[in-house]
TORVEXKE-228943 format. One record per atom (N, C-alpha, C): x, y, z. Coordinates in steps of 0.1 Angstrom, whole numbers, plus 5000, padded with zeros to 4 digits. Example, Ala and Ser with C-alpha at 12.3 -4.5 7.8 and 13.67 -1.06 7.14 Angstrom:
<rs>
513249435078/512349555078/513249675078/512849785071/513749895071/512950005079/
</rs>
This chain:
<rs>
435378614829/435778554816/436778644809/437778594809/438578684797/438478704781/439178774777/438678834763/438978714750/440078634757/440578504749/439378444747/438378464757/437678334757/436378434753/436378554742/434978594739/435078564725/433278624720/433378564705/432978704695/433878824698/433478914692/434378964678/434978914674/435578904661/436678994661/437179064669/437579214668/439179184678/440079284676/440579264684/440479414694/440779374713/440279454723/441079614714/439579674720/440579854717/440679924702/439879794692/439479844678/437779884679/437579864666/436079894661/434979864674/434079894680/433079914689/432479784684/432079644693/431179554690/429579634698/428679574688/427179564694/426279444694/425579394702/425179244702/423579294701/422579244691/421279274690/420679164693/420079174705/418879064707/417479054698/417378954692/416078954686/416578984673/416278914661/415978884646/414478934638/413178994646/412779014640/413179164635/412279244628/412079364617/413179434628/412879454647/413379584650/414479554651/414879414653/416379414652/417179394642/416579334633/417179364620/417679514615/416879584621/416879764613/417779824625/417979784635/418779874645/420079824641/420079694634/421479594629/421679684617/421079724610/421279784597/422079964599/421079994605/422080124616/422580104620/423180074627/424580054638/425380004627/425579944616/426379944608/426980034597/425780154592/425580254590/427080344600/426380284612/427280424623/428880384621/429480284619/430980204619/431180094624/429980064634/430379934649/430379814640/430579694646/430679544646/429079514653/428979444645/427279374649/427079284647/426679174657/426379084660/424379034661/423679004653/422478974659/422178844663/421178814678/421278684679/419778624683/419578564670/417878534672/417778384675/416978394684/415978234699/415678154680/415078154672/414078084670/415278064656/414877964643/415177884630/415178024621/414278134620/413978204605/414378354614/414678474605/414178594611/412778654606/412478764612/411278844608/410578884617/410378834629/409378744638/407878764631/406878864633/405578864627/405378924612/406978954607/407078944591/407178824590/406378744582/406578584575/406078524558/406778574551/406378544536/406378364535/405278354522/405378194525/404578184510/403778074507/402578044495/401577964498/401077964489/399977874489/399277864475/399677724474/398977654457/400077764449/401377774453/402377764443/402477974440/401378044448/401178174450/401778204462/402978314465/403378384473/402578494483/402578494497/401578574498/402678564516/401678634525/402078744534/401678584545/402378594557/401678474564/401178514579/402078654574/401678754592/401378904586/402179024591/401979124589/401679144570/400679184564/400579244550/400979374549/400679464551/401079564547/401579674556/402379804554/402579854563/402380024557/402380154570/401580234567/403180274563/402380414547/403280404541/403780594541/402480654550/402580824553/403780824564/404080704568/405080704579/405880654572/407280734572/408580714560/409880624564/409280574579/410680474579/410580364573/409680264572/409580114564/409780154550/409280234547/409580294527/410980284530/411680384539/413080434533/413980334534/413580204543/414180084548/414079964537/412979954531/412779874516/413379904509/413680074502/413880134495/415980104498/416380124509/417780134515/418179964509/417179844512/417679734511/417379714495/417079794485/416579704476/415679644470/414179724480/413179654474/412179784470/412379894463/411980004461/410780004450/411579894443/410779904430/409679814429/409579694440/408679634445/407579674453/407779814456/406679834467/404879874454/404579824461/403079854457/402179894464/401079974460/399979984468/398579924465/397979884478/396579824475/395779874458/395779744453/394479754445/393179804446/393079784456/391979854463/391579854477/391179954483/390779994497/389679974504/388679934494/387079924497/387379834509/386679854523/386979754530/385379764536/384879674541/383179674550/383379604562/381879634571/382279564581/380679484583/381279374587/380179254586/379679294599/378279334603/377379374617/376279394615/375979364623/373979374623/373479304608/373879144605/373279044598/373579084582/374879204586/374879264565/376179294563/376579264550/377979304547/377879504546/378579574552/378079734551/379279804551/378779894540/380780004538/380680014550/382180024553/383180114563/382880254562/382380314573/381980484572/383280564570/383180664563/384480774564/384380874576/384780944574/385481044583/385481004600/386280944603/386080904617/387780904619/387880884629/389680854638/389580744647/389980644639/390180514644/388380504652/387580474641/386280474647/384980564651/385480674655/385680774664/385080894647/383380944651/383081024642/383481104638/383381264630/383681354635/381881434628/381481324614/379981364612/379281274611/378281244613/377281164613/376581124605/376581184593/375481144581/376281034575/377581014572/378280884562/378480774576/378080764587/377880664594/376680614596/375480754596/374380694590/373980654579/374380684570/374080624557/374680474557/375980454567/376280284563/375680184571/374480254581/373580134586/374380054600/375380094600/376980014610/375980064625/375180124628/374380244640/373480184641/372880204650/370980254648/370580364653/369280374650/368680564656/369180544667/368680484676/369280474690/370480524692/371580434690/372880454684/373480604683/372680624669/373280744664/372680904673/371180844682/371180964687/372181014702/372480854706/373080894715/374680954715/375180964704/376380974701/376281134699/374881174694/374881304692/374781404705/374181294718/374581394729/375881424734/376581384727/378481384731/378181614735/377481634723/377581834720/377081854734/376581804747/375381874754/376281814766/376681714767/377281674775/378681754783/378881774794/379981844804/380481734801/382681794805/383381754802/383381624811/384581524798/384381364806/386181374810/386581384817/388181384817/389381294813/390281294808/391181174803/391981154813/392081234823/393481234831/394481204821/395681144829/396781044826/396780964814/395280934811/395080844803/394280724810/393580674798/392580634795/392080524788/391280424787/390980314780/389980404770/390180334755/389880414743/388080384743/387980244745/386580194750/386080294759/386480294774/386080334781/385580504779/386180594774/386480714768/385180764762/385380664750/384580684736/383080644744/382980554748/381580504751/380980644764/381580694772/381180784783/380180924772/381380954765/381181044755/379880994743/380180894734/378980864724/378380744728/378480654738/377580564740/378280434735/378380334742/378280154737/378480114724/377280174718/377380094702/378480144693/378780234696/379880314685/381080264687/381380214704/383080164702/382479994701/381279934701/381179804701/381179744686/380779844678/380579804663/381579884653/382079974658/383280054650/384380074655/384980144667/386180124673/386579964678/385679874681/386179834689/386879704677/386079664666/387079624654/388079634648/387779784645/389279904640/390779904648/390279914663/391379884669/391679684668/390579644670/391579514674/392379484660/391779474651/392879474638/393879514638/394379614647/395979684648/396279554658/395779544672/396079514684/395479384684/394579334680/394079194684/393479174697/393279344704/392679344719/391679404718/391079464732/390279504732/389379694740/388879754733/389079884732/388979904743/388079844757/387979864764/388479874779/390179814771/391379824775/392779874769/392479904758/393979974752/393780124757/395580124759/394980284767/394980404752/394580514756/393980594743/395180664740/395880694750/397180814749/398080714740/398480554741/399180504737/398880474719/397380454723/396980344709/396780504695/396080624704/395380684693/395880844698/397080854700/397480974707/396881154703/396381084691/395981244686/394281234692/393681154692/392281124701/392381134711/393481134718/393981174733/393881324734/395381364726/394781494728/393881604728/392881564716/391681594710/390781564727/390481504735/389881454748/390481564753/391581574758/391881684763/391781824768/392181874748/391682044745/390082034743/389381954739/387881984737/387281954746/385681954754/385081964758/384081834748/383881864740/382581774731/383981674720/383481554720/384981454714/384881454700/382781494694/382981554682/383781644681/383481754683/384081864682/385781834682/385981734691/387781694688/388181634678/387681534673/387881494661/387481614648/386681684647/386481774640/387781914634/388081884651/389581974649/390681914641/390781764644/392081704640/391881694621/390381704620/389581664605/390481844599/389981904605/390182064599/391482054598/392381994608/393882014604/394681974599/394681834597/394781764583/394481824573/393181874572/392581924554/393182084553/394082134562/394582264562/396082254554/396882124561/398182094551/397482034541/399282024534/398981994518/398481844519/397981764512/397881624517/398981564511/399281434519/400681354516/400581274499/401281284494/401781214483/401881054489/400881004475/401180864474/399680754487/399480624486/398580554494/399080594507/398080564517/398080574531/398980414536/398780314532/399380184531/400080134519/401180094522/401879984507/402179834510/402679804501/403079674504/404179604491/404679474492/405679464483/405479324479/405979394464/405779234455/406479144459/405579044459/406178924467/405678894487/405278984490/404878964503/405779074515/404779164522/406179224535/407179154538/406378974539/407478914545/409178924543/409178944527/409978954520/410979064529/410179194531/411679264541/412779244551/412279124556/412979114570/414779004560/414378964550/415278874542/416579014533/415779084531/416379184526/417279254531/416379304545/417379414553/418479244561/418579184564/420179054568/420579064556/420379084545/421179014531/421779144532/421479264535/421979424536/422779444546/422379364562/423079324572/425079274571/424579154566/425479064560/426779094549/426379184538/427079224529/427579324539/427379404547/427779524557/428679504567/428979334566/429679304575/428979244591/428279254589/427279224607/427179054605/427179024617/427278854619/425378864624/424678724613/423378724619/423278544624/423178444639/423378394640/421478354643/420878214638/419878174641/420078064653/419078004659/418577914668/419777934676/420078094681/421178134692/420278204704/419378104715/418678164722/419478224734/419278384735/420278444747/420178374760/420478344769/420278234780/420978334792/421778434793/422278524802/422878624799/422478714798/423378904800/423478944811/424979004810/425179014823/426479184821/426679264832/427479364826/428879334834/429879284827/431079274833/432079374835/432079484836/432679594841/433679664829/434879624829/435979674819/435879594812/435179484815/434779344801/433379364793/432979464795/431579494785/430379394792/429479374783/428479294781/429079144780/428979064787/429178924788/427078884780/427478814772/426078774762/426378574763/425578544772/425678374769/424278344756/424778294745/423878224740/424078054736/423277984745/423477834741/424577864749/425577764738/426777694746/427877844744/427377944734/428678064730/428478154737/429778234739/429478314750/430378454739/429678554742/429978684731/429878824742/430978894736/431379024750/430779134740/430279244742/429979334737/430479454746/430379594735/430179714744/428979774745/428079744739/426779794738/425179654733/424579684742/423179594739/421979714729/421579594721/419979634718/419179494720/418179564733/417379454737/416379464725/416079364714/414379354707/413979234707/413979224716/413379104725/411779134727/410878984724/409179044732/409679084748/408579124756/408579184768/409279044777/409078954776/408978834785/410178804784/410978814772/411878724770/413378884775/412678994772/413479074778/413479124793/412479064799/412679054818/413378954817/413278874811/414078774820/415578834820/416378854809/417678914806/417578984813/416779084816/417479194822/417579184840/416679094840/416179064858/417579104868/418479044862/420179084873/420379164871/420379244862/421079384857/419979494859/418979514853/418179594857/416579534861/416379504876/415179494878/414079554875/414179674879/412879784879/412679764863/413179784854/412879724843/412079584837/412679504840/412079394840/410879384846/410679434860/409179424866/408179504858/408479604850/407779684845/407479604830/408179534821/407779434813/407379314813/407379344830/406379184831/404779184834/404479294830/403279394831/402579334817/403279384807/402979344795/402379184789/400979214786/400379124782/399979134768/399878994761/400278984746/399078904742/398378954731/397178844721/398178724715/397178634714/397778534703/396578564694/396878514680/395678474669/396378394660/395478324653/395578254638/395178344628/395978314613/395678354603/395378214594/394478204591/393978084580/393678164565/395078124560/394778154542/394678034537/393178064526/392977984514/392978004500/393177914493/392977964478/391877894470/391077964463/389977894455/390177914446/389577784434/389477854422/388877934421/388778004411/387778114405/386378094398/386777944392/385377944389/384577794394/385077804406/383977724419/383977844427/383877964424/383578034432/382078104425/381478104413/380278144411/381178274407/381178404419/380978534419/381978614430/382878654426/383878704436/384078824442/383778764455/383578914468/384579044460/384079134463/384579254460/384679374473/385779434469/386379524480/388079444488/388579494496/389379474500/389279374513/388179304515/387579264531/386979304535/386979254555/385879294560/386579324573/385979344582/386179364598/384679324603/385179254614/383679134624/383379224636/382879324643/382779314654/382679244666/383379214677/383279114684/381579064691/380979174689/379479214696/378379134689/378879064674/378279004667/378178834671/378878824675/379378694678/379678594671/380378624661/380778554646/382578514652/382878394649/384578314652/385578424642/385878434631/386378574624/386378634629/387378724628/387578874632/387578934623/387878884612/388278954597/388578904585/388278954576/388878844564/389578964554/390878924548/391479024540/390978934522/390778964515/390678924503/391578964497/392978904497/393978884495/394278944479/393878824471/394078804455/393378964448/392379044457/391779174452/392579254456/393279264468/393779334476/395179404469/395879324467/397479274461/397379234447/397779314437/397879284426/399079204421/399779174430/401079054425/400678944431/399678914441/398778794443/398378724425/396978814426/396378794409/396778794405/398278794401/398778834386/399778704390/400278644403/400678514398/399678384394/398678394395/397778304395/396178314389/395978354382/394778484378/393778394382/393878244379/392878164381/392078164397/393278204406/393178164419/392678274427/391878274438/391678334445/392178304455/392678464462/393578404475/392678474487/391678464501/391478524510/392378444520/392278534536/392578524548/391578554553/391378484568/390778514579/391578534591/391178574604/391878634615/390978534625/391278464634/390578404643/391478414659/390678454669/391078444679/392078644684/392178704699/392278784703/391978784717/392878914722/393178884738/392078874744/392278804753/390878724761/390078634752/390278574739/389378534733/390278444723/390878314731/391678294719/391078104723/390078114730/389877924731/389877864715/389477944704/389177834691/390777794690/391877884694/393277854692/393477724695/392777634702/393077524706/392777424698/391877464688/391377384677/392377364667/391977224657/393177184650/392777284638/394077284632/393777364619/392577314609/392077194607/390977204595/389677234604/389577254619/388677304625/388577444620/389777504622/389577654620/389377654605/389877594596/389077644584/387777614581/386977524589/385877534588/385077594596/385377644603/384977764610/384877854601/385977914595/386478014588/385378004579/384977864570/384077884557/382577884558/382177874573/380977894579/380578064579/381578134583/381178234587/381678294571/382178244558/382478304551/381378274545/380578174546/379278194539/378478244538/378078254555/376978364559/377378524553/379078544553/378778704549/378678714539/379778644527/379678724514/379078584506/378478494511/377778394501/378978244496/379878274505/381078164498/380678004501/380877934491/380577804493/380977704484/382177704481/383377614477/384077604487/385077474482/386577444496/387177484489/388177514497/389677624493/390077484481/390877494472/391877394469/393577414477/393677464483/394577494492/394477594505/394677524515/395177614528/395977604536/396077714543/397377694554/397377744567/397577754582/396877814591/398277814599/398477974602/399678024605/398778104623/400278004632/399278054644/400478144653/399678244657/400678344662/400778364680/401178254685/400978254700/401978394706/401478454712/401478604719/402078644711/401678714701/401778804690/401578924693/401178994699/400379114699/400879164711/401779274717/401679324724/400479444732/400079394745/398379504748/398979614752/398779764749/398779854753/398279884761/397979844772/397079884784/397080004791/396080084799/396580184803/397380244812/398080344808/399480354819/400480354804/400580284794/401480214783/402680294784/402380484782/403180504782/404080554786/403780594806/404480624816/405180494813/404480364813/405380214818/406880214804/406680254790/407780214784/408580344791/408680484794/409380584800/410380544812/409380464820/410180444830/411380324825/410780204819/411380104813/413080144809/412280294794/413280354791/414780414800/414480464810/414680554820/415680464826/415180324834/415980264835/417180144829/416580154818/417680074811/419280214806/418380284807/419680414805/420280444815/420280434824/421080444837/421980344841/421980224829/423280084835/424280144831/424980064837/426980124839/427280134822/426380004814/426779944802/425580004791/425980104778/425180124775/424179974771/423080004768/421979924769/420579994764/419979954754/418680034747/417679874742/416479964745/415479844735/414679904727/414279844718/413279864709/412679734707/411179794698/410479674692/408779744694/407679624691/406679644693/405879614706/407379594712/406279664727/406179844732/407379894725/407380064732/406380154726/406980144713/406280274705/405380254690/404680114693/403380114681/403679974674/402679894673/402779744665/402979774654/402879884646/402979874628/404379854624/404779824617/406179824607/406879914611/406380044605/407080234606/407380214624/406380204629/407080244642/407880154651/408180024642/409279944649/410579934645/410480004631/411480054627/411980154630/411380254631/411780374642/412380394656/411680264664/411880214677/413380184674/413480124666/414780004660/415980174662/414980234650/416380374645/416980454659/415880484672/416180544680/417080444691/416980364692/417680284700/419280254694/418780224681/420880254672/421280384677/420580494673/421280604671/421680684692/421080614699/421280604713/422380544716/422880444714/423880354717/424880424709/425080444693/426080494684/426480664693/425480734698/425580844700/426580794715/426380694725/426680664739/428280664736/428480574726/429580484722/430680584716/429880674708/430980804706/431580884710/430780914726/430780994737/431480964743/432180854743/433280724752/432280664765/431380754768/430680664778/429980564780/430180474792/429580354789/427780344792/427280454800/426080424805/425080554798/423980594806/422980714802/423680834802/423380894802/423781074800/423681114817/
</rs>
């Protein structure tokens, strides 16, 4: 293909083009840096909207979150990225944090001091009843117990249970995590999902005693300024609209319903990019593509890559939000939600109480109550097949039994997230290394990010996003075309 016939806006031997795969958050933000750096940027997103599992939307005329709500806020890239586009003065933090977990037939606080589940004392887990003696004694032989080894790494389930027994990752970890992951503990690996509980397995002998360490060392620094979680008026969704409108004004071209269909590395001709019927030349790629859709791209150019994300297996779930009035509701749940253990055998995984949660919920609508529920997770997604007013009556079944609810929403909506969830399985993070490893070695630079490498939350796909710009910007400056 000659250069007559590419679609990079530029003329050859000026400004550096970059072509970003994928429109959601990570390519948005690697789009937002690399413009930052001087280059031409192109993003080119498969689907109608950007965001991908950021999706702002309403219901009953109230704005609210339709995927990701909130993001963690002790980790400073999503702040600094709201804050960069414009939405600074919008960020908020929970109204409130009170969260419980619906198990053993009772709505019951969420215990403190634990690491992702994971004790470090025993009395505020016994006092929330989430145990039993049983339970709680066997967790106490973790102190008497010879070392359990992590090797390499380890399933968080598998780990936790050797050390405190069954009930502890069945009724507390194994919730905790699926709410990040929508999987299941007894397959996420631990080095990936909970890396400081990894290490803690490591240096200690007793996993109390590991957590205990990590407890002491935290409470040795100063503590961080400001909520552990924020969120923004109007909905997270709202960021991914912000950082293109920041895109855009910066000069970067963002094209929709442009599904990449072939990458290929043409030598002194860059990146040859077919999307649809357009065909676009770059000097540099950012793959933020899901896993699936980035083997296939890379399959001719870098195999060993691609076989290694075709490893990667992904949750789907639904979110069913409704709105009630307030006063067909009698008496309104209090706290921030709940978390369902899967052990219970309740269709929910969770319900966020939205309108308590988010104070620019209730304050558009005071009348209205807004909850969500979570239905369906890896290995566990047959209700997905059901139609939506199935799943909301599912949803109001199991909303009865826990906190007493028994009105119909006057509005719902049921947002379904097929392979949403990237699994961390174990191995996670030799497999993105080598991934890494090999995509740095093409003739053509070439970098990925997103929520399959380095963590599902916001902060760390944004980060994923920052290190993969600032790799290519740093390649591109170097005059070279491939790894180091």
């Amino acid at each position: 293909m000659s250069p007559a016939h590419t679609s990079t806006g530029r003329a050859p031997g000026t400004v550096r083009h970059v072509v970003v795969i994928g429109g959601g958050i990570s390519g948005l933000a690697a789009a937002h840096r690399l413009l930052e750096g001087g280059v031409q940027v192109t993003v080119l997103e498969s689907s109608d909207r950007l965001g991908g599992k950021l999706r702002a939307g309403e219901i009953a005329g109230v704005p609210v979150d339709l995927g990701a709500e909130s993001m963690l806020a002790r980790r400073p890239e999503a702040v600094r990225l709201a804050r960069a586009v414009g939405l600074g003065e919008r960020l908020q933090p929970p109204a409130t944090t009170t969260a419980s977990l619906w198990t053993r037939d009772a709505l019951r606080p969420m215990p403190k001091g634990h690491v992702m589940g994971v004790p470090g004392d025993l009395d505020p887990l016994a006092a929330s009843g989430v145990i039993s003696p049983a339970g709680l004694a066997r967790i106490a032989e973790d102190e008497t117990l010879a070392r359990t080894e992590a090797g390499e790494d380890v399933a968080v389930g598998e780990y936790v249970a050797a050390r405190l027994g069954r009930e502890v990752v069945d009724r507390l970890v194994e919730p905790l995590l699926g709410g990040v992951y929508a999987g299941g503990a007894y397959r996420i690996s631990m080095r990936a999902a909970v890396p400081q509980l990894f290490e803690a397995a490591r240096a200690e002998r007793s996993l109390l005693e590991g957590v205990r360490a990590i407890q002491a060392r935290a409470a040795a620094t100063a503590p961080p300024e400001g909520p552990v979680f924020i969120g923004i008026d109007g909905g997270i969704g709202t960021l991914p609209g912000a950082v293109a409108d920041a895109v855009r004004a910066g000069g970067g071209e963002i094209l929709l319903d442009s599904a990449v269909r072939e990458l290929r590395w043409a030598g002194d001709d860059g990146w040859q990019i077919r999307a649809d019927e357009r065909m676009f030349q770059a000097d540099a790629v950012i793959m933020a593509a899901p896993a699936g859709a980035a083997a296939r791209l890379l399959r001719r150019d870098c195999p060993s890559a691609a076989v290694e994300l075709d490893t990667v297996d992904y949750a789907s779930m639904a979110l069913v939000t409704m709105a009630f009035r307030r006063s067909d509701l009698g008496s309104v749940p209090s706290g921030s939600g709940f978390l369902v253990p899967p052990v219970d055998g309740h269709r929910i995984k969770a319900s966020t109480f939205a309108g308590q949660k988010w104070g620019w919920i209730g304050d558009a609508d005071p009348d209205l109550f807004v909850l969500r529920t979570s239905i369906g997770r890896y290995e566990d997604d047959a209700d997905l097949k059901r139609d939506d007013s199935e799943l909301v009556d599912l949803s109001l079944a199991d909303l009865g039994a826990a906190v007493g609810l028994r009105a119909r929403p006057v509005a719902n909506t049921v947002t379904r997230w097929h392979g949403g969830l990237p699994q961390y399985s174990v191995g996670h993070v030799r497999r993105v290394a080598r991934i890494r490893d090999a995509v740095a070695g093409l003739p053509g630079a070439l970098r990925v990010c997103g929520a399959v490498y380095d963590g599902v939350g916001i902060p760390a796909c944004i980060g994923s996003a920052h290190r993969a710009a600032d790799d290519v910007l740093a390649t591109l400056a170097a005059g070279t075309a491939g790894g180091e």
